[in-house]
C-alpha positions as CSV (number, residue, x, y, z in Angstrom):
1,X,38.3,-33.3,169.1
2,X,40.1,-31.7,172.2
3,X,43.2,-30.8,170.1
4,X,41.2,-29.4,167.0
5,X,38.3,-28.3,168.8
6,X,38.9,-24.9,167.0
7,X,39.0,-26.0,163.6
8,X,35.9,-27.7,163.7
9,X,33.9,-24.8,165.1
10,X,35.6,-22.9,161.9
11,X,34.2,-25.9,159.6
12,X,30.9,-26.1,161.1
13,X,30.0,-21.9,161.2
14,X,31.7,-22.1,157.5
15,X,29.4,-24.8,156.3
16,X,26.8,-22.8,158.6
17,X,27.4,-20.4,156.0
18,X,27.1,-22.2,153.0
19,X,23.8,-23.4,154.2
20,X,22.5,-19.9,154.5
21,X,22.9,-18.8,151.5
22,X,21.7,-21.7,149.7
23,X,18.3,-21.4,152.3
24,X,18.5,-17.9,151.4
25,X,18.8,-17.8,147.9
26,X,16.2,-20.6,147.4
27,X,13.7,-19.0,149.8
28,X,14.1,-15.6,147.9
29,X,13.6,-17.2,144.4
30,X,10.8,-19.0,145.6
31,X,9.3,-15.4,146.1
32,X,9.7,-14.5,149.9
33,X,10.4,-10.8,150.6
34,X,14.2,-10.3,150.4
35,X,14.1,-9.4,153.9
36,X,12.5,-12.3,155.0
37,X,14.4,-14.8,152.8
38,X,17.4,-13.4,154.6
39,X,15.7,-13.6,158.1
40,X,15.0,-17.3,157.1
41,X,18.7,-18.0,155.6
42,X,20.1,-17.2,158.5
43,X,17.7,-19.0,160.7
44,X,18.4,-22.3,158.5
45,X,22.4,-21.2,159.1
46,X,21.7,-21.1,163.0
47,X,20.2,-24.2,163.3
48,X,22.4,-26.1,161.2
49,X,25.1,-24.7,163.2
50,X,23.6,-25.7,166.5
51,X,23.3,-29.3,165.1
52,X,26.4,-29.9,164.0
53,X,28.1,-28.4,167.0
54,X,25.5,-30.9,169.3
55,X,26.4,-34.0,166.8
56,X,30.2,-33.3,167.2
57,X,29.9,-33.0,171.5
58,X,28.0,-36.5,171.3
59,X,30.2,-38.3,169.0
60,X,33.3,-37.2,170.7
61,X,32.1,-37.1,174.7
62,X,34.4,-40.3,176.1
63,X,31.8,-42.9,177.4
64,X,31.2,-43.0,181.2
């Protein structure tokens, strides 16, 4: 991951995107407040985000 560390921040925040949309878009037709189904969107975003970037540093931290 050292070499291509870059690339797979670009994946994750891309996917991050993905995500919150999709959170957004199904929180919105589910009758939340636009506002508020973009609030939560990008809340799902963040936190998927935060756990693939936590996933990737475990899997790839050499073993001591």
């Amino acid at each position: 991951m050292n070499n291509v560390r870059g690339i797979w921040v670009a994946i994750f925040a891309t996917a991050g995107l993905v995500v919150a949309a999709l959170a957004g878009a199904l929180f919105w037709l589910g009758g939340l407040h636009p506002a508020l189904a973009v609030a939560a969107g990008v809340g799902a975003g963040a936190g998927f985000v935060g756990l693939a970037l936590t996933v990737a540093n475990f899997v790839m931290r050499p073993e001591s």
